[in-house]
C-alpha angles and dihedrals in degrees: 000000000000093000091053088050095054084047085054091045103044083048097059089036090056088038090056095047087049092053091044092050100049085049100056099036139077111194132031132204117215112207142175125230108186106143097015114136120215083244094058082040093062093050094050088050090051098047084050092059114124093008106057147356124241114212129181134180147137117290105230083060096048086050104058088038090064094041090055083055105044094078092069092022120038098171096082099061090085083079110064091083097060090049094090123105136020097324145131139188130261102199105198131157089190131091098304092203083076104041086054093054090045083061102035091054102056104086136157123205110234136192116247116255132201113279101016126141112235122235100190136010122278118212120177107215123238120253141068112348099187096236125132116250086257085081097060093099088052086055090040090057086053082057084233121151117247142165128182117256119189090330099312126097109248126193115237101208136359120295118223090204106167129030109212111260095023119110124259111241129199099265098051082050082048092052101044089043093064093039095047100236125149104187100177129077110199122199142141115297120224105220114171143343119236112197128152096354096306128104124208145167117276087236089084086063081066095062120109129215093240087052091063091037087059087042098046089042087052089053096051090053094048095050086045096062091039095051085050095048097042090042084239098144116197128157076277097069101032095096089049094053099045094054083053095055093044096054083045093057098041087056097055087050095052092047096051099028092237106140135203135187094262092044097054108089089046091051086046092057100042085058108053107358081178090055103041079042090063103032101052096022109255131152117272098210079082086068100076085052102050082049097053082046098061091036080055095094091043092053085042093054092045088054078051096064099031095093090065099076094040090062099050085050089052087049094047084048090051106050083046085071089052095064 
């Protein structure tokens, strides 16, 4: 019965500092915790101090906590699908970016173990090993390359032992033991970000301001040329539209001679380049252009005619045939 009573309490005591937490809090970091030792646990807890608070429990209690909440708070319940696992909570109203790196930084190395999924690959470099020469069958089961060097075995080239994501067997626990090699770094792995009532993946922490200026910048661009092939006009596509008009309207005032104030400089310049060069300082190399420009129609008329000439020849030709 007492003890009954101390899991009860404990209990209330744990549900309380949940609902206190998720009160006073933002924004919540959801973690796993698989391979974590109580030890490792402490120093993440004590890197954390002052900028966040780590909080682990049993899921069944952190879900009817937060069910007990959602009536006067919906937004949490974006987060009952992420409470499966072996996970806990960082609580944190301060930049998250650097909470995430406080806990992602603080990493063990760790021998493998039987039946562990690895999660990187694991290579044994070649050279000495320090074994005696009685070890050479173990190395010849793992099908690895040895010769013996001053009475050591020594690996002649590097071992790619264990593929990421495959499991680790006895013998590949049996081989890193005798070589002291510990290949896997275990930590606390940052999953997903809970604020507002949204979740997302810590790689938008990762997201610079330049990076959504450039993106906002790209889909400005894009609505802009929809919006102009559709007619569809918006404050997008009103500077568009006024360069247009007003191409459209110094045309027709270079066409018909009838100036404007606007129009002026560009009519200056059609009617003596050499002139409008000298007089506003501007290079005079612009000048042979301006002049090809206006010699543009003639050339275009005369394309216009060529083909004459062309057909009496084919008709000559023709009638030549005849003959």
């Amino acid at each position: 019965m007492v003890q009954q009573r101390e899991v009860s309490t404990r209990k209330q005591e744990y549900g309380k500092k949940l609902q206190q937490l998720l009160n006073d809090y933002k924004s919540i970091i959801i973690i796993g915790a698989d391979n974590v030792g109580s030890n490792q646990m402490q120093k993440i807890r004590i890197a954390l101090r002052g900028k966040a608070v780590l909080l682990m429990g049993k899921n069944t209690m952190i879900r009817k906590v937060i069910r007990e909440l959602i009536p006067t708070n919906p937004k949490l319940q974006a987060l009952m699908p992420y409470i499966f696992g072996n996970i806990g909570f960082i609580f944190t109203n301060q930049d998250k970016k650097t909470v995430r790196d406080v806990v992602s930084s603080n990493k063990v190395p760790a021998a493998a173990k039987v039946g562990v999924v690895a999660p990187a690959d694991v290579w044994v470099p070649a050279g000495p090993t320090g074994l005696d020469p009685g070890q050479t069958s173990f190395f010849q089961a793992l099908n690895i390359a040895t010769k013996i060097v001053k009475g050591s075995v020594e690996i002649m080239t590097d071992v790619h032992l264990i593929h990421k994501g495959s499991k680790v067997n006895a013998s590949h626990v049996s081989l890193l033991a005798k070589l002291d090699i510990k290949p896997f770094f275990y930590g606390m792995a940052v999953q997903n970000i809970y604020e507002d009532g949204a979740v997302f993946e810590t790689a938008v922490l990762d997201i610079t301001p330049d990076e959504i200026l450039s993106r906002f910048v790209n889909g400005i661009s894009v609505l802009t040329a929809i919006s102009l092939r559709i007619g569809v006009p918006n404050l997008a596509t009103l500077p568009h539209s006024f360069a247009r008009a007003f191409k459209d309207i110094l045309a027709i005032a270079v066409a018909t001679g009838v100036s404007f104030k606007e129009a002026e400089p560009f009519l200056e310049y059609l009617a003596d380049p050499a002139a409008y060069a000298a007089k506003h300082g501007v290079v005079a190399a612009a000048a042979p252009a301006a002049k090809a420009a206006a010699a543009a129609p003639a050339g275009k008329e005369k394309a216009k005619e060529a083909p004459k000439p062309v057909e009496e020849e084919e008709e000559a030709f023709d009638l030549g045939g005849l003959f």
